[in-house]
C-alpha positions as CSV (number, residue, x, y, z in Angstrom):
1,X,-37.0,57.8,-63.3
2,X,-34.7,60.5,-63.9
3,X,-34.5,62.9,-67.5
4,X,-36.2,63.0,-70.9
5,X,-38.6,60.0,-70.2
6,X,-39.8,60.4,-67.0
7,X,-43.1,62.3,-67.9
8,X,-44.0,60.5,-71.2
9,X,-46.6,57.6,-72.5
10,X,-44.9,54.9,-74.4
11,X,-46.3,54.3,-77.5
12,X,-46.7,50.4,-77.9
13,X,-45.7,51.0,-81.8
14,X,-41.7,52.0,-80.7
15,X,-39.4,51.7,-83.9
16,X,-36.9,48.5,-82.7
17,X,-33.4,48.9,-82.7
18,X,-30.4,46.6,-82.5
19,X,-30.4,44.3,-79.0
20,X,-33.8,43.0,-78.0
21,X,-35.5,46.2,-76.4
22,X,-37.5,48.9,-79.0
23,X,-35.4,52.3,-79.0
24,X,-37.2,54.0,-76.5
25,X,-36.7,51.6,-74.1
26,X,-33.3,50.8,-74.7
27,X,-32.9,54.6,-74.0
28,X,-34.0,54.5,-70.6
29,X,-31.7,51.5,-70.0
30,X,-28.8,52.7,-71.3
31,X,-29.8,56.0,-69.0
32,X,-30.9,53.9,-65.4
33,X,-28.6,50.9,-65.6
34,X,-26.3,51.7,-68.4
35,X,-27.6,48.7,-70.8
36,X,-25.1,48.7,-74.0
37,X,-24.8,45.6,-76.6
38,X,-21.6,45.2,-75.4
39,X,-22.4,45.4,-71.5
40,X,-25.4,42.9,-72.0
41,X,-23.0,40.5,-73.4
42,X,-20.4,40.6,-71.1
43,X,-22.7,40.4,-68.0
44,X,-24.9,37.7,-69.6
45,X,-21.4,35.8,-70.2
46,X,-20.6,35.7,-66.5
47,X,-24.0,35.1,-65.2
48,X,-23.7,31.8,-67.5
49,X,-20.7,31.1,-66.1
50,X,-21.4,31.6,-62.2
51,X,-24.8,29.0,-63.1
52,X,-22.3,26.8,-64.1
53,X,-21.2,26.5,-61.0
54,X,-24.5,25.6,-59.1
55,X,-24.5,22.0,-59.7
56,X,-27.7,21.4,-58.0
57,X,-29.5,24.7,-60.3
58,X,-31.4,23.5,-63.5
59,X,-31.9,27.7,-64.6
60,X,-32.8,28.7,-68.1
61,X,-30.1,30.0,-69.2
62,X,-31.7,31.3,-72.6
63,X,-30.5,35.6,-73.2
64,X,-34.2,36.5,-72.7
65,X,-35.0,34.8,-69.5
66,X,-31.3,36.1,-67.8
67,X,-31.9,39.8,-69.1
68,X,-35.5,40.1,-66.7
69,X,-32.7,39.8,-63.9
70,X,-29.6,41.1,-65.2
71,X,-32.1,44.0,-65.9
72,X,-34.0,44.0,-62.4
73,X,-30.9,43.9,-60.1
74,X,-29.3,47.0,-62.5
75,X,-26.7,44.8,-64.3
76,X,-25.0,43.8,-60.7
77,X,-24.3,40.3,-61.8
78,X,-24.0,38.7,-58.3
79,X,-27.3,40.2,-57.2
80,X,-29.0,38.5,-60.4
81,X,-27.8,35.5,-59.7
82,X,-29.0,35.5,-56.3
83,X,-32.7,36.7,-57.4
84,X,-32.5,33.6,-60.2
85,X,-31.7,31.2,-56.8
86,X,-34.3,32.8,-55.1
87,X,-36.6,32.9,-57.7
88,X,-36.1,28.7,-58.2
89,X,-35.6,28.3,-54.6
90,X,-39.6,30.0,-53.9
91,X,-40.9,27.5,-56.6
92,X,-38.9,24.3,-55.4
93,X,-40.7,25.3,-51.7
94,X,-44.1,26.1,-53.1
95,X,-45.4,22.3,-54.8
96,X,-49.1,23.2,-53.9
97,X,-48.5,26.9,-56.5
98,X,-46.6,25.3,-59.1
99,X,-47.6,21.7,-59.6
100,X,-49.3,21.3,-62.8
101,X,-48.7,25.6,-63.2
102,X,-50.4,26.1,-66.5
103,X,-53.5,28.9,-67.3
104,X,-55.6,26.2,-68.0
105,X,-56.0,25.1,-64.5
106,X,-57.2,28.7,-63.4
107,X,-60.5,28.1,-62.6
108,X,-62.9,30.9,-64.5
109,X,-64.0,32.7,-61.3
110,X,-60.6,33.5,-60.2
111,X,-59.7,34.7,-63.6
112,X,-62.6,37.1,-62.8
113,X,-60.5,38.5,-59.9
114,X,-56.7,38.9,-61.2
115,X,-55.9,40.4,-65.1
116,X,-53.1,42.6,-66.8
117,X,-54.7,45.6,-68.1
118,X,-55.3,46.7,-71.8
119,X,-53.2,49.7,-71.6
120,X,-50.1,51.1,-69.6
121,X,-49.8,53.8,-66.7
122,X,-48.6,57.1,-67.8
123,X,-45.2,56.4,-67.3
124,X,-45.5,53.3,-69.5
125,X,-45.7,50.7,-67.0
126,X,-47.7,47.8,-67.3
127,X,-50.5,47.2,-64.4
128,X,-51.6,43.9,-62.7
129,X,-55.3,44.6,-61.3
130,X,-56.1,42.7,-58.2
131,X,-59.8,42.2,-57.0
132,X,-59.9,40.6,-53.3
133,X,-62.7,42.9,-52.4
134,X,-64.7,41.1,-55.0
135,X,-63.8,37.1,-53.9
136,X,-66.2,34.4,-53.0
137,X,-64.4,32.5,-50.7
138,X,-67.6,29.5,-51.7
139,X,-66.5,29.9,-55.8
140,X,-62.7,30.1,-55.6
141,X,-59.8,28.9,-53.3
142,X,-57.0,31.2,-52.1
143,X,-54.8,28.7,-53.4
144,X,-56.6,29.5,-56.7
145,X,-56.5,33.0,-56.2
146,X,-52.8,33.1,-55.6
147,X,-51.5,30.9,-58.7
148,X,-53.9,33.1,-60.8
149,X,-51.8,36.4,-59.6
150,X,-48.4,34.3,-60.3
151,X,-49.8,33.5,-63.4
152,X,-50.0,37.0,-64.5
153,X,-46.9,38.0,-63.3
154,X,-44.3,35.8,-65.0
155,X,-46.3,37.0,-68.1
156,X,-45.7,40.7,-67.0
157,X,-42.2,39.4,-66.6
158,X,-41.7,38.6,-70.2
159,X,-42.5,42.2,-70.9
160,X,-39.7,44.4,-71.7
161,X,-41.3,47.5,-70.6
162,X,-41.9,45.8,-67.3
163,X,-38.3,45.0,-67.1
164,X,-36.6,48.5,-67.8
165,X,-39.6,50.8,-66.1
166,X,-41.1,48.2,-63.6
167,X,-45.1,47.3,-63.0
168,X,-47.6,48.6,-61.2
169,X,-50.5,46.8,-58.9
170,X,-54.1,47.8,-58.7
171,X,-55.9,46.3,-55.7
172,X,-59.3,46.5,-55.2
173,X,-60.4,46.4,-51.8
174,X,-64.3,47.0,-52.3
175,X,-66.4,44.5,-50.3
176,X,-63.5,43.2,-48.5
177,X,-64.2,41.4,-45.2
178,X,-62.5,40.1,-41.9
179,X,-64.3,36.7,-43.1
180,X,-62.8,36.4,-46.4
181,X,-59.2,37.2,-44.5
182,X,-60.1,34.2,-42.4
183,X,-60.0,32.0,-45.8
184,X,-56.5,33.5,-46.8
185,X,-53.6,31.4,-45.9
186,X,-50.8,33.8,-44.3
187,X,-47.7,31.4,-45.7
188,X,-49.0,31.5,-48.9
189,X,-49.4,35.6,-48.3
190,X,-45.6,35.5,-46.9
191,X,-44.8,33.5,-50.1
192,X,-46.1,36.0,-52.2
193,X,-44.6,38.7,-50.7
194,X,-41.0,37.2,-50.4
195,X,-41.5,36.6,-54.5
196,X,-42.7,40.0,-55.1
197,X,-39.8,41.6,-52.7
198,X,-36.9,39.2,-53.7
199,X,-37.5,36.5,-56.2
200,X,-39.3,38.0,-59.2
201,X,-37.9,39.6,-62.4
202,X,-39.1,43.3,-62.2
203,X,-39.0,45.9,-59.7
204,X,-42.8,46.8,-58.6
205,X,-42.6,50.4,-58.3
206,X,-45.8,50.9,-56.7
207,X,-48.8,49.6,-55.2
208,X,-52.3,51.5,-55.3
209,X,-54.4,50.3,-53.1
210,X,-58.1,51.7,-53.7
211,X,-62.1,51.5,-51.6
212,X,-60.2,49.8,-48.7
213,X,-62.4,48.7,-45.4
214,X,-61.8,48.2,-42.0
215,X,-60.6,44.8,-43.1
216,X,-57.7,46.5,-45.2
217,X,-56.6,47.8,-41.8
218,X,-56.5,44.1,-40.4
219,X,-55.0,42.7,-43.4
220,X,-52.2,45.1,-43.6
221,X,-51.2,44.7,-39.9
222,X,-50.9,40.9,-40.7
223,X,-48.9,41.4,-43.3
224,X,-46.5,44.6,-42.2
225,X,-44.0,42.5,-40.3
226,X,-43.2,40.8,-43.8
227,X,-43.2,43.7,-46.0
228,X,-40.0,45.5,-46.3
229,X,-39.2,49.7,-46.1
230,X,-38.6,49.9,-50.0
231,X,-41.8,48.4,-50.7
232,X,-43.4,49.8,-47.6
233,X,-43.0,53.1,-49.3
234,X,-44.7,52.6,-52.7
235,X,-47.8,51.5,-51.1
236,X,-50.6,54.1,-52.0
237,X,-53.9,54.0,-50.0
238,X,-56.7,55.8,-52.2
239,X,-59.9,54.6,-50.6
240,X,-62.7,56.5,-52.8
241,X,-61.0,59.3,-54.0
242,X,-59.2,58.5,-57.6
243,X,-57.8,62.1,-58.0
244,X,-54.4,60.8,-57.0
245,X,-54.8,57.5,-59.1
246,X,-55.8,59.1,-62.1
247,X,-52.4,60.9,-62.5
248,X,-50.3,57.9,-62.4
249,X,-53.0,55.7,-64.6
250,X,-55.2,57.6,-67.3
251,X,-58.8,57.6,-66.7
252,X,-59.2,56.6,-70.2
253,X,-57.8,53.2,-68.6
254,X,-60.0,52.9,-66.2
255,X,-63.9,51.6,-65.8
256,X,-66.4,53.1,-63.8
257,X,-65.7,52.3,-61.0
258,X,-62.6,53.5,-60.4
259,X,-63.8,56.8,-61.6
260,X,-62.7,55.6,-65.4
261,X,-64.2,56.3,-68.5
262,X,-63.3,53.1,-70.4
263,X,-66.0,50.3,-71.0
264,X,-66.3,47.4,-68.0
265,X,-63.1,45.2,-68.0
266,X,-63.1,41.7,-69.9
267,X,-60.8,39.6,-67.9
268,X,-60.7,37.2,-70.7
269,X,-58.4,39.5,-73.4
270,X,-56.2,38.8,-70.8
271,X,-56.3,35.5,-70.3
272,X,-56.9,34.1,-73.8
273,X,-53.3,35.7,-74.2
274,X,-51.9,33.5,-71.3
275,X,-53.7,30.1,-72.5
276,X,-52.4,30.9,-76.0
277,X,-48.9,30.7,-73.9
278,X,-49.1,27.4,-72.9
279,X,-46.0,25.9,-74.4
280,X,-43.7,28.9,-72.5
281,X,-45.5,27.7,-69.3
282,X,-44.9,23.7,-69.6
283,X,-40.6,24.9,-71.0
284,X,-41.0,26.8,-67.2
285,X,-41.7,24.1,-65.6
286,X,-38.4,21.6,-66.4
287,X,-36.3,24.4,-64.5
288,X,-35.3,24.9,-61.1
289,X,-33.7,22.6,-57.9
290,X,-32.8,19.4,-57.9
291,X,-33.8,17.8,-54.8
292,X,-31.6,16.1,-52.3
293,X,-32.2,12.2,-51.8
294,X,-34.7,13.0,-48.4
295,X,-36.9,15.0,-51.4
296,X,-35.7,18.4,-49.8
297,X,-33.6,21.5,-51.6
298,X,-30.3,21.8,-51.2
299,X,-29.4,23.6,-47.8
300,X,-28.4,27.7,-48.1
301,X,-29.9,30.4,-46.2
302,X,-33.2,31.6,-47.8
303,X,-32.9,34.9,-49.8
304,X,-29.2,35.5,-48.1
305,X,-28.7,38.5,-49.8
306,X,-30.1,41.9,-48.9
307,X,-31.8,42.9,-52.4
308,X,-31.6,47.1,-52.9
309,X,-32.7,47.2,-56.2
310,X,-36.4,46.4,-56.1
């Protein structure tokens, strides 16, 4: 981020303003994608419109749910609706992830292993903490494991600092094995990646990747040929040393082991806080594709347009 906000903490108490983000924000969207009241109507008004015209498209077409892309894809209008088709189209393919998607079904291990964190990077950007190193393949699926992380992120996605600064991911790599790779299911991992690179509502800005193995090696060469330059680039590899990661997220919002001085996680804050949302979750659900009579999705290219704005 560019000018007066690129160095500061935002406070979580910011005085709201007319439109639907809290001044500060509203500052730095006027300043990176040049949000006004009047803009945000107009552009909502033809994203509406051009939905309209996708007769097989059930989208939500409610203002808060259209801003995460309007927002994400820098007010280009075309390129939102493309990443709202893409976004449907990655559920309507994915009936193992989404049937029944609500934070009940998480099991409680695997809600051990993913979680939003209490507090914000420096920059003010919300952080999704990912624990593979710490998976028992015998306790929790992969399948598990990966509607626990899309779980966390449509929550993150309802998060307006999310939507005008972006997030960040923590991914712990400690005790992370070839075996437990061997458990993993690579289209699931290509699913996740085409959601986080061209489906979901906010731009992940960077990826800090910390105690990785010899495993993280193997992993990442799976994965590589599926992981684009833009993203390529914000992937940070810390192993032991935190020095790095402290400047981007406080100590003070870290535990122990990550060379923190805050208390031991509680995976739960988080979660209580997602079951409370299960009413949002079940509305999600009676959106999206309506399939063709052989039970497939209407025929288009997957993810035809080259995204920039991630």
């Amino acid at each position: 981020m560019s000018g007066v906000f690129t160095k500061k903490n935002f406070d979580e108490a910011c005085v709201a303003s007319e439109g639907s983000l809290p001044l500060k924000l509203q500052q730095v969207a006027e300043e990176e994608f040049g949000e006004t009241l009047a803009k945000r109507r107009e552009a909502l008004d033809k994203l509406r419109q051009l939905l309209e015209a996708e007769p097989d498209l059930n989208a939500n077409r409610d203002e808060e749910f259209l801003l995460r892309f309007l927002r994400v894809r820098k007010y280009k209008v075309e390129s939102a609706l493309q990443t709202i088709k893409n976004y449907y189209r990655n559920k309507a393919s994915s009936d193992s992830l989404y049937r029944d998607f609500l934070p009940c079904t998480v099991p409680a291990a695997a809600r051990q292993l993913v979680m939003i964190l209490p507090d914000k990077d420096v920059f003010g950007r919300p952080v999704l903490l990912l624990k593979p190193g710490s998976w028992m393949t015998n306790e929790v699926s992969y399948l598990d494991l990966h509607r626990a992380g899309l779980f966390c992120l449509e929550q993150l996605a309802r998060d307006p600092a999310a939507q005008v600064l972006g997030i960040v991911l923590l991914i712990d790599f400690g005790g992370f094995t070839v075996d437990k790779l061997l458990f993993a299911s690579l289209s699931l991992l290509r699913k996740g990646l085409d959601y986080l690179q061209d489906c979901m509502p906010v731009r992940l800005k960077v990826a800090h990747n910390v105690r990785q193995s010899y495993a993280f090696d193997v992993f990442h060469a799976l994965v590589r040929p599926f992981i684009k330059q833009k993203l390529a680039e914000r992937i940070r590899l810390h192993g032991y040393n935190f020095e790095n990661l402290h400047k981007e997220i406080s100590p003070m919002a870290l535990p122990e082991e990550y060379g923190g001085r805050r208390p031991p996680l509680d995976p739960e804050e988080c979660w209580k806080v997602l079951d409370a949302d299960k009413d949002y979750f079940e509305a999600s659900s009676r959106y999206g594709y309506a399939m063709n009579d052989e039970n497939k999705l209407p025929a288009e290219p997957e993810y035809p347009l080259e995204l920039t704005s991630l």
